[in-house]
CHARMM-style PDB file with segment names, atoms N, HN, CA, C and O in Angstrom:
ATOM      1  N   UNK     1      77.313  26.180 -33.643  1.00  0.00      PROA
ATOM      2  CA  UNK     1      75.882  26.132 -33.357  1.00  0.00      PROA
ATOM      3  C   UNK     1      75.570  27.039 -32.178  1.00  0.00      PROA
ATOM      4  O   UNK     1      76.274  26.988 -31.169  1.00  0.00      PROA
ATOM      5  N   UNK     2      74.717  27.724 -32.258  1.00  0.00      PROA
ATOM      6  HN  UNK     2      74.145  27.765 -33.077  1.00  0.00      PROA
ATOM      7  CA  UNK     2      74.185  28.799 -31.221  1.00  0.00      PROA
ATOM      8  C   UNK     2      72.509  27.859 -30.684  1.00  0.00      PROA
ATOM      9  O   UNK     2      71.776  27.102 -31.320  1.00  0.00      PROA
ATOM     10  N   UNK     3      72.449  28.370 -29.287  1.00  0.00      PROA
ATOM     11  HN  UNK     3      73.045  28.985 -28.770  1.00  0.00      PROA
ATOM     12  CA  UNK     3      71.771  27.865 -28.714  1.00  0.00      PROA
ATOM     13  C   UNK     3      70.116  28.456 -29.572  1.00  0.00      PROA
ATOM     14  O   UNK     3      69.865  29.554 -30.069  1.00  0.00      PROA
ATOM     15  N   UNK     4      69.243  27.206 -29.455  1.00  0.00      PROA
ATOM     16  HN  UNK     4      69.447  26.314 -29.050  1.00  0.00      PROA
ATOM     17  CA  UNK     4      67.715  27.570 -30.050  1.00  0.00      PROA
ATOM     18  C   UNK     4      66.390  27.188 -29.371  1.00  0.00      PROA
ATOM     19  O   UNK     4      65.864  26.076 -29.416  1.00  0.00      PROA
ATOM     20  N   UNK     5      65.988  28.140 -28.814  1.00  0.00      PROA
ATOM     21  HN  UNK     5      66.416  29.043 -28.776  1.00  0.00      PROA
ATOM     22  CA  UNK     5      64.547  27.611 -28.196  1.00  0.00      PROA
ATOM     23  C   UNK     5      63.303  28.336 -29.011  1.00  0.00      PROA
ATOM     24  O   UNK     5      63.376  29.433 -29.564  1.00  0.00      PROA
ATOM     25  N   UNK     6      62.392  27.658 -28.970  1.00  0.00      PROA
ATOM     26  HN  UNK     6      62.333  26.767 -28.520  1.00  0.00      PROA
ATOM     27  CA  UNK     6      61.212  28.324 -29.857  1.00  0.00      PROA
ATOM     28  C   UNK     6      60.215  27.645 -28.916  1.00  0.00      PROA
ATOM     29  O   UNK     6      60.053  26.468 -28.595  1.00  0.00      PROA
ATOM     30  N   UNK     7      59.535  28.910 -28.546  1.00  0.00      PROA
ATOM     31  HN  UNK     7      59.666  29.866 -28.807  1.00  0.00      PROA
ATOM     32  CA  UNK     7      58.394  29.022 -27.946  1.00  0.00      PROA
ATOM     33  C   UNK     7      57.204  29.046 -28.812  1.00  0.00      PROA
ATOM     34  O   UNK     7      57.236  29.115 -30.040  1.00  0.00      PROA
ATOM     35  N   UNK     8      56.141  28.983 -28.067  1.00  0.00      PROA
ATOM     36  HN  UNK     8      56.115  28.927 -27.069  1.00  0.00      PROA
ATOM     37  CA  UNK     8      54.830  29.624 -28.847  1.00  0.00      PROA
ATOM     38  C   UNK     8      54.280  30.826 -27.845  1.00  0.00      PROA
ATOM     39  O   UNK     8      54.175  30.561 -26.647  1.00  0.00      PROA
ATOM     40  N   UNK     9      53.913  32.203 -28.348  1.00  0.00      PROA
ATOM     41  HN  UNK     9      53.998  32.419 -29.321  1.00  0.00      PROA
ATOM     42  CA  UNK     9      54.111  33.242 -27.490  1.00  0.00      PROA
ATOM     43  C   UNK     9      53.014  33.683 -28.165  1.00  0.00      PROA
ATOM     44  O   UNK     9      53.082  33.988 -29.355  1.00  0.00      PROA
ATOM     45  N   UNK    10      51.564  33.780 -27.246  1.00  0.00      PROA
ATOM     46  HN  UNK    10      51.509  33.533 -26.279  1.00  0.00      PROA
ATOM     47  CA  UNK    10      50.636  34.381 -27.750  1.00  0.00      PROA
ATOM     48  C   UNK    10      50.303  34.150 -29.188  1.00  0.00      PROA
ATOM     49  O   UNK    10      50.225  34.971 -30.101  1.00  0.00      PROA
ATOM     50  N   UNK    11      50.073  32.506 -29.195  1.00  0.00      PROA
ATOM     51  HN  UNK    11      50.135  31.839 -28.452  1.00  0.00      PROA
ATOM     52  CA  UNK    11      49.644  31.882 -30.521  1.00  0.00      PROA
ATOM     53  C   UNK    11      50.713  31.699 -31.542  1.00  0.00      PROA
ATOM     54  O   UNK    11      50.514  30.846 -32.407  1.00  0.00      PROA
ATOM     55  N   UNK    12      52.074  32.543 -31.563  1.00  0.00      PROA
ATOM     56  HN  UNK    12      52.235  33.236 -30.860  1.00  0.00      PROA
ATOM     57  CA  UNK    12      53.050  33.051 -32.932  1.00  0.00      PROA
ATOM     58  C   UNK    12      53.852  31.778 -32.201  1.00  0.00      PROA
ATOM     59  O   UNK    12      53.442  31.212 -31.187  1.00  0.00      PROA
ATOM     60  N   UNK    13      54.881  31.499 -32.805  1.00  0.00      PROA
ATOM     61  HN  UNK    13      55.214  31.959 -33.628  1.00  0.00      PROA
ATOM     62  CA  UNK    13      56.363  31.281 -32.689  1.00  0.00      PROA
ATOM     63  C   UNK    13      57.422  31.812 -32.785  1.00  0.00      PROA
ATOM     64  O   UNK    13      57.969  31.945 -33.880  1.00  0.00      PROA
ATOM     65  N   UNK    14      57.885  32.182 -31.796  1.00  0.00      PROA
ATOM     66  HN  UNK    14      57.440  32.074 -30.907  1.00  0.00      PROA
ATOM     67  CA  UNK    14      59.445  33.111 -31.639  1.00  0.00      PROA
ATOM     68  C   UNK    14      60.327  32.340 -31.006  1.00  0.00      PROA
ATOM     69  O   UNK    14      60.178  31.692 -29.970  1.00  0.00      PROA
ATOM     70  N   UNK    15      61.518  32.484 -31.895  1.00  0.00      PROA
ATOM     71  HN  UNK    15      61.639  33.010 -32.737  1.00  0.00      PROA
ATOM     72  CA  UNK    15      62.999  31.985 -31.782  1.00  0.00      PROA
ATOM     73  C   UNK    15      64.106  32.807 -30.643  1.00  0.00      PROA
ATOM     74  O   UNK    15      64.367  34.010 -30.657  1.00  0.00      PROA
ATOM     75  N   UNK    16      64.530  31.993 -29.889  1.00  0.00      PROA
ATOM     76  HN  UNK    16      64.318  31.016 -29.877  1.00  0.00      PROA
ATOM     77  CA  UNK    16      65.216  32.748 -29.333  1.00  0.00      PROA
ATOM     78  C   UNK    16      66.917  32.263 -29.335  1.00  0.00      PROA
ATOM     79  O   UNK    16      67.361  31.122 -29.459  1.00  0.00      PROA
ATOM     80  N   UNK    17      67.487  33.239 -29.197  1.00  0.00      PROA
ATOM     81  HN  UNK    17      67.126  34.166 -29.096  1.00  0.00      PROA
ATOM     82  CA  UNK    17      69.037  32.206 -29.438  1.00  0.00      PROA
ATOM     83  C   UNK    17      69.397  32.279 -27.962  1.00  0.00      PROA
ATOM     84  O   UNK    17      70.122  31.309 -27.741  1.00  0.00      PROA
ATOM     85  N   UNK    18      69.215  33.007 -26.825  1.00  0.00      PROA
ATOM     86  HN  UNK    18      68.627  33.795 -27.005  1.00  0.00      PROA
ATOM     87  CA  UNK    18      69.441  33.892 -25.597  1.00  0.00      PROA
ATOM     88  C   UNK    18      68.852  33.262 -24.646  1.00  0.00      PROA
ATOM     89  O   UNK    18      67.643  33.417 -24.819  1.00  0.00      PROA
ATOM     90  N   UNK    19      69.091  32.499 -23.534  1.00  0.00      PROA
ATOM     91  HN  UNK    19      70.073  32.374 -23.393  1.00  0.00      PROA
ATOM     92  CA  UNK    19      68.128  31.856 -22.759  1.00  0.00      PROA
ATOM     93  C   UNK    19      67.204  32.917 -21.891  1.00  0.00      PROA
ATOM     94  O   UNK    19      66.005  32.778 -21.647  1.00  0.00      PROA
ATOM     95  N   UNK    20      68.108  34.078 -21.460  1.00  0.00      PROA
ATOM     96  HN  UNK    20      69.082  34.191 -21.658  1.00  0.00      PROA
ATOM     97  CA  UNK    20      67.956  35.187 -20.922  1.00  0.00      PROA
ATOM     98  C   UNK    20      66.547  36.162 -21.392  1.00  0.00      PROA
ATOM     99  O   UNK    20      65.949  36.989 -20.704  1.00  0.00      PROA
ATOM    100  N   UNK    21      66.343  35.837 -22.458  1.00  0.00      PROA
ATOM    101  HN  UNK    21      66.828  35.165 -23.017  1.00  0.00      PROA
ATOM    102  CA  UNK    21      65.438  36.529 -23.430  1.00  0.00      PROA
ATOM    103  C   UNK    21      64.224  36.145 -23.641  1.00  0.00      PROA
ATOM    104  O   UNK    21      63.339  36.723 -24.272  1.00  0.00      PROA
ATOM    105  N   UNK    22      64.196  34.840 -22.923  1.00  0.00      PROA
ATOM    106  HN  UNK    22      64.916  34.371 -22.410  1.00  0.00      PROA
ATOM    107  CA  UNK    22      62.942  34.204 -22.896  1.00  0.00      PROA
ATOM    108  C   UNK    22      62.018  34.616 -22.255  1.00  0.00      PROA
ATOM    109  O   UNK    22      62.319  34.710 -21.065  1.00  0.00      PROA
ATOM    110  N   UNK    23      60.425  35.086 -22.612  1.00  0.00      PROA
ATOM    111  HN  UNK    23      60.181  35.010 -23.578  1.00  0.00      PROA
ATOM    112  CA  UNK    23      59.756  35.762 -21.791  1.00  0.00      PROA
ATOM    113  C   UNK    23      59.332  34.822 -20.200  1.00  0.00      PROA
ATOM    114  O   UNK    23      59.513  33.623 -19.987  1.00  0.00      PROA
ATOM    115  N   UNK    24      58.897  35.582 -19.525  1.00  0.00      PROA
ATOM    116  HN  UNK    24      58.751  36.556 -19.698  1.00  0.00      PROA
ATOM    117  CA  UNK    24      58.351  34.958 -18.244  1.00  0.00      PROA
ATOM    118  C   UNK    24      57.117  33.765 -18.478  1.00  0.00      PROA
ATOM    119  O   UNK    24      57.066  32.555 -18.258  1.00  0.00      PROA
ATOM    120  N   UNK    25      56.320  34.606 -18.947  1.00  0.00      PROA
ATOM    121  HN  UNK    25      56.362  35.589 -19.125  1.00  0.00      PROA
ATOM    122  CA  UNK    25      55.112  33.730 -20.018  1.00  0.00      PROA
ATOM    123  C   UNK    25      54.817  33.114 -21.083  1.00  0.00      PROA
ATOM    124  O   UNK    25      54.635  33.973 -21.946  1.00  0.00      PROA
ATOM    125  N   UNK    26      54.688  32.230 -21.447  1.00  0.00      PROA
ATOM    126  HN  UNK    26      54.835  31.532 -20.746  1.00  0.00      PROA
ATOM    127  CA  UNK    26      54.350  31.770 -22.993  1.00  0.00      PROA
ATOM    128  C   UNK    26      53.341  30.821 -23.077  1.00  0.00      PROA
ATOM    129  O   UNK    26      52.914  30.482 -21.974  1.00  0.00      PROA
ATOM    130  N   UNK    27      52.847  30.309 -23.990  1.00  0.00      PROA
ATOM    131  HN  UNK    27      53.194  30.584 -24.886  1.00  0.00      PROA
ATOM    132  CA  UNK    27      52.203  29.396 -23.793  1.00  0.00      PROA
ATOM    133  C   UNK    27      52.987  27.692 -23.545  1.00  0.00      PROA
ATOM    134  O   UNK    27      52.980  26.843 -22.654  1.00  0.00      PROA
ATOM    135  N   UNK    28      53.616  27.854 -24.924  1.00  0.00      PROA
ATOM    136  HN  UNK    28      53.622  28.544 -25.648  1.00  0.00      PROA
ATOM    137  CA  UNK    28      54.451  25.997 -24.983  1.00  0.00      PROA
ATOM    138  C   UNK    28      55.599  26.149 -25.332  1.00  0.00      PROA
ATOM    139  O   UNK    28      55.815  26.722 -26.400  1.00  0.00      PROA
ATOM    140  N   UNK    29      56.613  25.701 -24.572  1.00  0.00      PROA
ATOM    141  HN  UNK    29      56.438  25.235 -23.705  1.00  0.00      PROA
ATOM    142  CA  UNK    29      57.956  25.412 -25.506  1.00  0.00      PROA
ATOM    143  C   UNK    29      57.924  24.319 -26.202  1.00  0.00      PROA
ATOM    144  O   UNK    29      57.801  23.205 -25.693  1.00  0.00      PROA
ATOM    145  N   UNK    30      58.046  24.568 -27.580  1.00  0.00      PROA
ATOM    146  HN  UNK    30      58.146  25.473 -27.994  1.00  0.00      PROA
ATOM    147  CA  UNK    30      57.933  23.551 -29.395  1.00  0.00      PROA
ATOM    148  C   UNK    30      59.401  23.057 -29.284  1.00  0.00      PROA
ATOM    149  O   UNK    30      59.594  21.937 -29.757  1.00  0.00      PROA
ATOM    150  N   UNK    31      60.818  23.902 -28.567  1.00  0.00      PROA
ATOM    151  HN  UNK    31      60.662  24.812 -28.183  1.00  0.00      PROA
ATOM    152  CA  UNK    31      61.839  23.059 -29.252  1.00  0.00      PROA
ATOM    153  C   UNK    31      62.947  24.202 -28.019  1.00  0.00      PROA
ATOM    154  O   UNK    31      62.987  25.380 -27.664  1.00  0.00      PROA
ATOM    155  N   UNK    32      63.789  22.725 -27.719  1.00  0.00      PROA
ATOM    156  HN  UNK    32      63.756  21.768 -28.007  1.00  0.00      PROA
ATOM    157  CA  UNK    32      64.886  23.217 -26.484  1.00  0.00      PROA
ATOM    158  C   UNK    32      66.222  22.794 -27.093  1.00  0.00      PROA
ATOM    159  O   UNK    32      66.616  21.639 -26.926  1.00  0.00      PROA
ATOM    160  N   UNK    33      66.909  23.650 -27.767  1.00  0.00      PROA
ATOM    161  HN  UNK    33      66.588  24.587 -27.902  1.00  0.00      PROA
ATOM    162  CA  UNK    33      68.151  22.780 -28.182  1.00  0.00      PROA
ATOM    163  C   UNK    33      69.498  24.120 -27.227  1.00  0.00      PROA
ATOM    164  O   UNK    33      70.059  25.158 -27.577  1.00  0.00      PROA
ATOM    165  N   UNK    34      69.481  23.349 -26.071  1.00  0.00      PROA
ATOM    166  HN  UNK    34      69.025  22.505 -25.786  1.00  0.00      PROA
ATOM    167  CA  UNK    34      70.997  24.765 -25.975  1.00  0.00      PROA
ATOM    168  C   UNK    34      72.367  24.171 -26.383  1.00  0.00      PROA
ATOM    169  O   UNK    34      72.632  22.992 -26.618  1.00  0.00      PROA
ATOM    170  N   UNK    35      73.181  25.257 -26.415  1.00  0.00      PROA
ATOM    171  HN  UNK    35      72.966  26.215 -26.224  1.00  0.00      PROA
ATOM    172  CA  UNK    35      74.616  24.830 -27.300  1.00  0.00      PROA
ATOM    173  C   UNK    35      75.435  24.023 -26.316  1.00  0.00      PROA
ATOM    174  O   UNK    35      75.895  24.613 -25.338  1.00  0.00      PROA
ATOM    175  N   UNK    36      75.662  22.717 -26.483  1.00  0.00      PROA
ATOM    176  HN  UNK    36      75.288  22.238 -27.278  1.00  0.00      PROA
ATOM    177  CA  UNK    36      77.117  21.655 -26.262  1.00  0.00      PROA
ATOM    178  C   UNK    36      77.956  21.694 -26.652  1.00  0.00      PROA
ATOM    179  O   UNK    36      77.991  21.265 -27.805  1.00  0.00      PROA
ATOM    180  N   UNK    37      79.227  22.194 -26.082  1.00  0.00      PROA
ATOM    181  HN  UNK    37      79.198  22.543 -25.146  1.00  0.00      PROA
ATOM    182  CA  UNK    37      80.593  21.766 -26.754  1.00  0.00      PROA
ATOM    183  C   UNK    37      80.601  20.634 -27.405  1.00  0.00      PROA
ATOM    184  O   UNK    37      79.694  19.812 -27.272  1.00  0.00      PROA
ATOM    185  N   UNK    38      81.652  20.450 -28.206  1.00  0.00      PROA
ATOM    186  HN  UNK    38      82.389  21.117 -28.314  1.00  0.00      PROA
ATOM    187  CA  UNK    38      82.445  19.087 -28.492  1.00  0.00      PROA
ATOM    188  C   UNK    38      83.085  18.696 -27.566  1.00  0.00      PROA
ATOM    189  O   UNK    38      83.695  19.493 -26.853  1.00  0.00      PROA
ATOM    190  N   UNK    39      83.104  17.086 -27.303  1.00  0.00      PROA
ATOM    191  HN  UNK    39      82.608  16.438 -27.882  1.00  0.00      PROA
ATOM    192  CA  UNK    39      84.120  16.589 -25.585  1.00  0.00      PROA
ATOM    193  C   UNK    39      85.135  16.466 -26.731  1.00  0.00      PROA
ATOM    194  O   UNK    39      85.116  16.286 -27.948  1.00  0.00      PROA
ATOM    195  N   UNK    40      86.050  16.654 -25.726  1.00  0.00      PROA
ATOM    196  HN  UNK    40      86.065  16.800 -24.737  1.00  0.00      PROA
ATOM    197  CA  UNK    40      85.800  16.931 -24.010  1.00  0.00      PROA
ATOM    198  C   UNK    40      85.929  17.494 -23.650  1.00  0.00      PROA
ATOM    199  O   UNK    40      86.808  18.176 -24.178  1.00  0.00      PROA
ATOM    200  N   UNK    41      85.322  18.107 -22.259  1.00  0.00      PROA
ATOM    201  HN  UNK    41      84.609  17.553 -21.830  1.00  0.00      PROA
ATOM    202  CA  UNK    41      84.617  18.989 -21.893  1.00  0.00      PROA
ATOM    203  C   UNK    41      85.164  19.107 -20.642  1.00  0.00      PROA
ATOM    204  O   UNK    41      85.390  18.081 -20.000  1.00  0.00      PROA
ATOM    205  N   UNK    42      85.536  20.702 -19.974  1.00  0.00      PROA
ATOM    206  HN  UNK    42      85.353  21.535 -20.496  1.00  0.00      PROA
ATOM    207  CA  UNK    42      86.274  21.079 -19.120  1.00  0.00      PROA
ATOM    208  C   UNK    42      85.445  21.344 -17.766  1.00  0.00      PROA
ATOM    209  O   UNK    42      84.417  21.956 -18.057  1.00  0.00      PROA
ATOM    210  N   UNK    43      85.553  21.058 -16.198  1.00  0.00      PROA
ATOM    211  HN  UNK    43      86.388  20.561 -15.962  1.00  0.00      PROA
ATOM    212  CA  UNK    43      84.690  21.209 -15.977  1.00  0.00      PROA
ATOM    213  C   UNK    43      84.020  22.331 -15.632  1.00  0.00      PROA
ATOM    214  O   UNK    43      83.260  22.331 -14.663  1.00  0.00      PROA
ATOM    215  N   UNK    44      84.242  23.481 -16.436  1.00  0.00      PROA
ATOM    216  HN  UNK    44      84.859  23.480 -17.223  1.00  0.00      PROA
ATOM    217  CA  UNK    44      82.924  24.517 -16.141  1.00  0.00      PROA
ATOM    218  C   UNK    44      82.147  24.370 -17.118  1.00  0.00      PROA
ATOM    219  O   UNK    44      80.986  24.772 -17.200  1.00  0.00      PROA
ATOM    220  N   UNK    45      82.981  23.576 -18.178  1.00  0.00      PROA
ATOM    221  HN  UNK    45      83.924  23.249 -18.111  1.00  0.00      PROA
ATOM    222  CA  UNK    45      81.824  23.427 -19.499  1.00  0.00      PROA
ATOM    223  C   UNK    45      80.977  22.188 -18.966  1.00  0.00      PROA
ATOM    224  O   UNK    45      79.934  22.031 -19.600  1.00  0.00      PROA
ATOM    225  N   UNK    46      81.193  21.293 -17.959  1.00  0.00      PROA
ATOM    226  HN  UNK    46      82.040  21.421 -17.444  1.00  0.00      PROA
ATOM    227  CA  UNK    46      80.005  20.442 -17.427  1.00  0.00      PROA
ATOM    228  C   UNK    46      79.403  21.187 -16.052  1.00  0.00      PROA
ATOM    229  O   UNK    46      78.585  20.534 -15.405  1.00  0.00      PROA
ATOM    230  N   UNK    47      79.600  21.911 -15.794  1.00  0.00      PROA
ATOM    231  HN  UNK    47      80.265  22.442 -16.320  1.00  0.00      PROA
ATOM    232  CA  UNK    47      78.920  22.672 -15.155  1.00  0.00      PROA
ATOM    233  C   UNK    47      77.964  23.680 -15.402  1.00  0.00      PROA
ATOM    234  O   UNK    47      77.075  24.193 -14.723  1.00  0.00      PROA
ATOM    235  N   UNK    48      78.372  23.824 -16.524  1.00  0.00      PROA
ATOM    236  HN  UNK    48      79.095  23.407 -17.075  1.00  0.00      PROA
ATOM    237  CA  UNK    48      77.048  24.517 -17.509  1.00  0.00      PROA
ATOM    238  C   UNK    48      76.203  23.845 -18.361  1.00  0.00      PROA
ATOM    239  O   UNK    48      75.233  24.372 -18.905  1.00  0.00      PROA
ATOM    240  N   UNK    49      76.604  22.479 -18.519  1.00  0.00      PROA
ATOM    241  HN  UNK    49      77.392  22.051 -18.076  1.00  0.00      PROA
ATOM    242  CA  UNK    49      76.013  21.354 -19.251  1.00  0.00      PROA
ATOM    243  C   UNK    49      74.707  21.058 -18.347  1.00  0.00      PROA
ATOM    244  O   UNK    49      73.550  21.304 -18.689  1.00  0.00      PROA
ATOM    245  N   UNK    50      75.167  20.415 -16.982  1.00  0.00      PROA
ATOM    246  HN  UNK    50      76.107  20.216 -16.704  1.00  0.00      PROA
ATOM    247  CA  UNK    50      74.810  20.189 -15.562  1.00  0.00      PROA
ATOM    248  C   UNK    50      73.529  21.261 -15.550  1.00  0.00      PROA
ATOM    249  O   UNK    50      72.876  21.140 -14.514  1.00  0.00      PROA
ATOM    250  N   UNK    51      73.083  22.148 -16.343  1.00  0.00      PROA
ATOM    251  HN  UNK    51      73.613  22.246 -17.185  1.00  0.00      PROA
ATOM    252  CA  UNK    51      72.369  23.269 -15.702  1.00  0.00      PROA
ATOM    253  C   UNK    51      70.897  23.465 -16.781  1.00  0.00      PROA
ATOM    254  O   UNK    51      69.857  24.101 -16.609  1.00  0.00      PROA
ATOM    255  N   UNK    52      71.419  22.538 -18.006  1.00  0.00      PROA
ATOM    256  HN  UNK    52      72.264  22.021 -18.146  1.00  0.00      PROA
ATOM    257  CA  UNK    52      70.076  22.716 -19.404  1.00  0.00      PROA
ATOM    258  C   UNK    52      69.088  22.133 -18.673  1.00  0.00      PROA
ATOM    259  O   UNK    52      67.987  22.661 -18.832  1.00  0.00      PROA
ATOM    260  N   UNK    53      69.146  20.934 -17.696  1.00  0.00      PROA
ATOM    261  HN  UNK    53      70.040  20.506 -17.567  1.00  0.00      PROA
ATOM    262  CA  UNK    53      67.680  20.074 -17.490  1.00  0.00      PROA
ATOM    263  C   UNK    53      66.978  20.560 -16.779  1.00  0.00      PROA
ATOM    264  O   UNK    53      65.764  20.364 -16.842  1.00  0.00      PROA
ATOM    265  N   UNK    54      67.805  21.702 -15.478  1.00  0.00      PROA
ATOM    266  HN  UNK    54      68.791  21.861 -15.427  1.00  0.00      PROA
ATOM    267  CA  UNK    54      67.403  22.506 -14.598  1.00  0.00      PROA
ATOM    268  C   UNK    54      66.671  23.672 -15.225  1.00  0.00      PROA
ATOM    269  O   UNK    54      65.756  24.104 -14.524  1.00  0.00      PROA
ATOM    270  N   UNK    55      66.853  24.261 -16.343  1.00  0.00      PROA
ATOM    271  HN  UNK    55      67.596  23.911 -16.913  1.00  0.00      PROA
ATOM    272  CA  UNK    55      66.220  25.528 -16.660  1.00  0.00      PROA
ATOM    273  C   UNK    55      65.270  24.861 -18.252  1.00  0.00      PROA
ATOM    274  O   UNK    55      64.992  25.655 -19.151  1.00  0.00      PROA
ATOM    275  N   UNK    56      64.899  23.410 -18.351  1.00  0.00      PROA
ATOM    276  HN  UNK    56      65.125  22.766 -17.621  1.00  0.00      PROA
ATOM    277  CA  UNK    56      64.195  23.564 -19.302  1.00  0.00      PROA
ATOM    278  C   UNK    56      62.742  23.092 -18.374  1.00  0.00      PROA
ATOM    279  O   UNK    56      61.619  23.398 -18.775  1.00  0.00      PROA
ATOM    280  N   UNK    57      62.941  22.420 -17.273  1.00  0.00      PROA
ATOM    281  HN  UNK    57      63.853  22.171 -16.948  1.00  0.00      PROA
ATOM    282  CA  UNK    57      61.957  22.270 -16.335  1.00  0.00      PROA
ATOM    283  C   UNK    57      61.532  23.562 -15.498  1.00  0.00      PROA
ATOM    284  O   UNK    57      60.415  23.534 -14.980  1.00  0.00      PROA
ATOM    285  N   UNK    58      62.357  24.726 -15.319  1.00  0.00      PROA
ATOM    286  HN  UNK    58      63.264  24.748 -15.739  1.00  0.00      PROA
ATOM    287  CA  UNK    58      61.317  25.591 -15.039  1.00  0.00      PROA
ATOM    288  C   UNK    58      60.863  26.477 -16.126  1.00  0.00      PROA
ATOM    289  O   UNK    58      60.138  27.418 -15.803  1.00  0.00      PROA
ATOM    290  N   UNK    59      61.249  26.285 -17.643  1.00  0.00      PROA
ATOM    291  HN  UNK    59      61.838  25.521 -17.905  1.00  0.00      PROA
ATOM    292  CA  UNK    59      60.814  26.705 -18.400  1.00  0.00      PROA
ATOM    293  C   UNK    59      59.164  25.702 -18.661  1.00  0.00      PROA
ATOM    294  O   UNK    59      58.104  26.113 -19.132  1.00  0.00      PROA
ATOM    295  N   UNK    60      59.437  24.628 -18.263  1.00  0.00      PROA
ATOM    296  HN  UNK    60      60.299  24.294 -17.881  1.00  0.00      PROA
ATOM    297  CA  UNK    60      57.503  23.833 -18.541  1.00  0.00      PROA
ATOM    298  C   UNK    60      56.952  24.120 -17.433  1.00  0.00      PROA
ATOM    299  O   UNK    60      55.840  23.631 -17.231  1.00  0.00      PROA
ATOM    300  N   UNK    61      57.449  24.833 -16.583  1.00  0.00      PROA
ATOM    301  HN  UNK    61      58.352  25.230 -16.747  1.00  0.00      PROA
ATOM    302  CA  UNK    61      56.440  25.067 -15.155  1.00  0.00      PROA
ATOM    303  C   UNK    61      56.652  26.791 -15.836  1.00  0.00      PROA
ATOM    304  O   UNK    61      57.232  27.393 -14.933  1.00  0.00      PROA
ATOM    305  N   UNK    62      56.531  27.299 -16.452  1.00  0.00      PROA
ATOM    306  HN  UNK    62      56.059  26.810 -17.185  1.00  0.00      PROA
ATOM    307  CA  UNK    62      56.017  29.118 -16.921  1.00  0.00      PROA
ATOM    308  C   UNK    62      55.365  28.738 -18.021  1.00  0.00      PROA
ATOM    309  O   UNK    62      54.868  29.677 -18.642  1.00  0.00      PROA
ATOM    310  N   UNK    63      55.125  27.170 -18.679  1.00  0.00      PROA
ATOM    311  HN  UNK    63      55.529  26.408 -18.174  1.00  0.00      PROA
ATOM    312  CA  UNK    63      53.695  27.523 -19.711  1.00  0.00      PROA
ATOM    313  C   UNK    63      52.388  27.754 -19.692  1.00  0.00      PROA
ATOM    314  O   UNK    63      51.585  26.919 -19.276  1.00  0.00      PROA
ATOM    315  N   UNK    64      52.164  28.535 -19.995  1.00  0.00      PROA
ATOM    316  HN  UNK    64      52.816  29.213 -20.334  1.00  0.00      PROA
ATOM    317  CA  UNK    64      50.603  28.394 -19.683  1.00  0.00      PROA
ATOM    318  C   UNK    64      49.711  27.700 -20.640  1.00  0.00      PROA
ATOM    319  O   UNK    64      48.504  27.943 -20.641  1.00  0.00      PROA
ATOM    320  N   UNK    65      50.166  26.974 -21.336  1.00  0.00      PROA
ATOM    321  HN  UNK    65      51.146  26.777 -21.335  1.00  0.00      PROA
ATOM    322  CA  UNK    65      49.259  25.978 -22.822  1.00  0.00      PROA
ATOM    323  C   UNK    65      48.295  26.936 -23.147  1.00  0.00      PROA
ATOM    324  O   UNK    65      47.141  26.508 -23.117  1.00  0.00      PROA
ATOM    325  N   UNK    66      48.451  28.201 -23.473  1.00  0.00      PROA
ATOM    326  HN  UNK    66      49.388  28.549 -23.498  1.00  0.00      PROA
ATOM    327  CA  UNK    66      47.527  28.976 -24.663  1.00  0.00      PROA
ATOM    328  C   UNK    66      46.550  29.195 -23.357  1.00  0.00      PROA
ATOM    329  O   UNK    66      45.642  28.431 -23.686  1.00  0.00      PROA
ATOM    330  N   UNK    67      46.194  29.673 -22.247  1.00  0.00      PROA
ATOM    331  HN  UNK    67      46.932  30.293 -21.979  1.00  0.00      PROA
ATOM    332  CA  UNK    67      45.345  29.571 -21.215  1.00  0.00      PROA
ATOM    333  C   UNK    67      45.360  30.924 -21.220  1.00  0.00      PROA
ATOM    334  OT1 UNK    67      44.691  31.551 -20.399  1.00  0.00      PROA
TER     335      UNK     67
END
């Protein structure tokens, strides 16, 4: 499984597999799924686990709800 976020970007919906790729702006993020290993899990793989809640909260502080 590869990581999937889908935004809504100037009304459309675009998929992104890349967290990196995500624009600065959008309006709403529709869907946050990033990729989890299977445990168990080593700890840089919880150290990167440790890091989805952190970057999906500043991903809802860059929406602008269609504004």
């Amino acid at each position: 499984m590869a990581h999937e976020f889908v935004l809504l970007v100037d009304g459309e919906l675009k998929t992104y597999t890349n967290y990196e790729d995500i624009p600065e702006t959008f309006d709403n993020v529709i869907k946050f799924i990033p990729e989890i290993p299977d445990a168990p899990h080593s700890h840089e793989e919880h150290e990167e686990i440790d890091k989805w809640n952190g970057r999906l909260q500043e991903l809802m502080k860059r929406e602008t709800n269609g504004r």
